[in-house]
C-alpha positions, 0 to 999 in steps of 0.5 A: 310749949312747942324746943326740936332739943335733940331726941333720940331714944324716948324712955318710954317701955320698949319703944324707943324711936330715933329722932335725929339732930340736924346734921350733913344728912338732914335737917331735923328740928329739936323739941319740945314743940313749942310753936314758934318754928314751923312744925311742918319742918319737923323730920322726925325718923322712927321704925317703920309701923308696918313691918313684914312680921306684922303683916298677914299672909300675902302681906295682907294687914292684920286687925292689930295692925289696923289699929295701931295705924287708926291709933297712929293717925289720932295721935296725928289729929291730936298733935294737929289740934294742939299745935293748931290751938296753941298758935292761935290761942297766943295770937288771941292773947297778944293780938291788940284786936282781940284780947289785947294783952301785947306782954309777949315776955310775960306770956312766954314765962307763964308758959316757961314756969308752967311747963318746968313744973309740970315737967319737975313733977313728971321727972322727981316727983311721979318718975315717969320720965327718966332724967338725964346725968348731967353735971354742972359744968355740962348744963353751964358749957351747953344747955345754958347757952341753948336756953339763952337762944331759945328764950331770945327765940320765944320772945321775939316769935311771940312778939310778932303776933302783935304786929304780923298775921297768922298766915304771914308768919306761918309764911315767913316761918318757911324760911327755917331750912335756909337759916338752918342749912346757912348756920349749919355751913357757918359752923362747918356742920354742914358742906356747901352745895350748889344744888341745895344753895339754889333750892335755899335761895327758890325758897327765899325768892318765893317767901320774897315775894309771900312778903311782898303780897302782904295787905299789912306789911308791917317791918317791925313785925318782919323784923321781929319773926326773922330774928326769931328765925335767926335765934331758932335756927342758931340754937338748932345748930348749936344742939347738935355741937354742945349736946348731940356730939357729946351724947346727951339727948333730951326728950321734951319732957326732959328738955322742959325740965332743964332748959325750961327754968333756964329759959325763965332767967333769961327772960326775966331780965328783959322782962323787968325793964321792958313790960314789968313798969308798964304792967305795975303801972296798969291797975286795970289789969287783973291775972285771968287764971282761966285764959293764961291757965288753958293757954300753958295747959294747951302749950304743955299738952302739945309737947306731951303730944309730941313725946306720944307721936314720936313712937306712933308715926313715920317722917312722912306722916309728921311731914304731911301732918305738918303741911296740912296744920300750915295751910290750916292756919292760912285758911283759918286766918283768912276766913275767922280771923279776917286776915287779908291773904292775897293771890300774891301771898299764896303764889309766893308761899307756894313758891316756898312751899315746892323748894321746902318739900323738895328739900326735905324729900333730898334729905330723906332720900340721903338718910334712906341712902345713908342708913342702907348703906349702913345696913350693907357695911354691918352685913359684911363685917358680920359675914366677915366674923363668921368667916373668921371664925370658920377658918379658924375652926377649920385651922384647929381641926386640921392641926388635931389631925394631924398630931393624930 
């Protein structure tokens, strides 16, 4: 399913790459990767592929480290793939054109009770993740009201493929970072500045003017995918004040496992007065076990795809990945699908486009920033250990010799 909880070691063998939460120092996006938020958007920082003692001599590239990187960028293609699949595969089924199946509540529980089994099996019944302690109080205080958010989140996402095109929503979608950076200040996670304030408000002016290009506005459908924005970029914020600042991070499987059957309770009471009367009332329709079988099985596959990728890729690659799979979906959108994308439509998504990419570079450039200066400060508490310890070395000799 593609819900950016907060990661930050994996349990898997010795690699354990760091994702970390939205914070002051950058914007991340939690998982699992379920594609109702723009995974371009994920920041994702892991140890660097290639360090200088895989190298060879002269700082040539080993055989080795040859296929690690050709292994790193099919990890690349297949999370590509399967997001890329995913979104538009739920398109195909809600879309009233296509399959005709506009049940965006019922779509996102068959996902949500699909995945948490799955995932109950990969963590109780097979062990190849490790479950989180966690108490009753804690998932009550903190994952509950993540669940509620993100299932809010899913729904009103998947609802908007009914009204909306692919490409507009992936348009849309850009503004994630300015709901993100605006909550986060909102909440006094994050400290208001000029500079980045106005890079919000260049990349709001180009997805104004995406908006105002579109062949097909439809308000109700806007309406919809901002207030997914909204929940989404609510629950980011709240990971890191319920989960992250009480040290409990999850990784997708494990976010699947405790906040998946959360999610599915939620939902459920919309769903019974929403689309379960309209659903009994419809005799025609019978459970195609195929589609919505593939469809789960796909949105699974993708955060399994995610739980590889973390430990095989750098920011910079996941980031480039992402903004190819964005404009994949635009292209695929216009030429497959028949969506309508105007000059207009790419001037303004474009606009968006240059203020997410600037942004994301600032806050990278302040993690390096951040994690060098850390680097600095251990060096010289560690040189000042050693400092001590030689005085005091020196100090114990000198009083020897003397009562010699």
């Amino acid at each position: 399913l593609s819900l950016s909880l907060s990661l930050s070691k994996t349990p898997l063998r010795s690699e354990t790459p760091q994702i970390l939460p939205p914070s002051s120092s950058s914007y991340r996006t939690p998982l699992p990767a379920y594609p109702t938020h723009p995974l371009s958007q994920l920041h994702l920082h892991f140890p660097t592929l290639c360090s200088p003692s895989t190298m060879g001599k002269g700082g040539a590239l080993t055989d080795g480290v040859i296929k690690k990187i050709l292994l790193s960028y099919s990890y690349v293609a297949v999370w590509i793939f399967l997001s890329f699949t995913v979104i538009v595969y739920n398109k195909y089924i809600l879309d009233r054109k296509l399959y005709n199946w506009p049940y965006p509540i019922s779509l996102t529980m068959i996902h949500m009770i699909f995945c948490s089994t799955l995932a109950f099996l990969s963590v109780r019944v097979f062990n190849l993740v490790e479950p989180v302690s966690m108490s009753r109080e804690l998932y009550l205080s903190s994952v509950v009201p993540i669940g509620a958010l993100y299932s809010f989140s899913l729904w009103l996402s998947n609802s908007a493929y009914i009204y909306l095109s692919v490409s507009f929503i992936q348009m849309l979608k850009a503004l994630m970072p300015v709901a993100v950076y605006s909550i986060g200040i909102l909440f006094k996670k994050d400290s208001f500045k000029t500079d980045t304030m106005a890079n919000m408000l260049s990349i709001s002016v180009g997805v104004a003017i995406a908006a105002y290009g579109e062949a097909k506005f439809d308000s109700w459908g806007v309406f919809l995918q901002l207030g997914a924005v909204g929940f989404e970029a609510t629950r980011l914020v709240m990971i890191q004040i319920l989960l992250t600042s009480k040290g409990i991070t999850l990784n997708p499987i494990t976010s699947l496992y405790y906040v998946a059957p959360c999610c599915l309770v939620f939902l459920f009471v919309p769903w019974v007065f929403v689309e379960f009367p309209v659903l009994r009332d419809t005799s025609s329709f019978h459970f195609d076990f195929v589609i919505f079988g593939t469809n789960s099985l796909c949105a699974f596959a993708l955060n399994l795809a995610v739980f590889l990728l973390v430990g095989k890729t750098s920011a910079l690659t996941m980031n480039v990945a992402g903004v190819v799979k964005d404009w994949l979906l635009i292209a695929f959108s216009w030429s497959v699908i028949k969506d309508t994308v105007t000059p207009v439509n790419l001037f303004g998504y474009g606009l968006a486009f240059l203020g997410v990419a600037y942004y994301n570079h600032s806050k990278l450039q302040a993690l390096k920033a951040k994690e060098a200066q850390k680097k600095t400060q251990q060096a010289d508490e560690e040189a000042g250990r050693l400092l001590e310890e030689r005085e005091g070395g020196d100090g114990l000799g000198k009083k020897s010799d003397s009562q010699n």
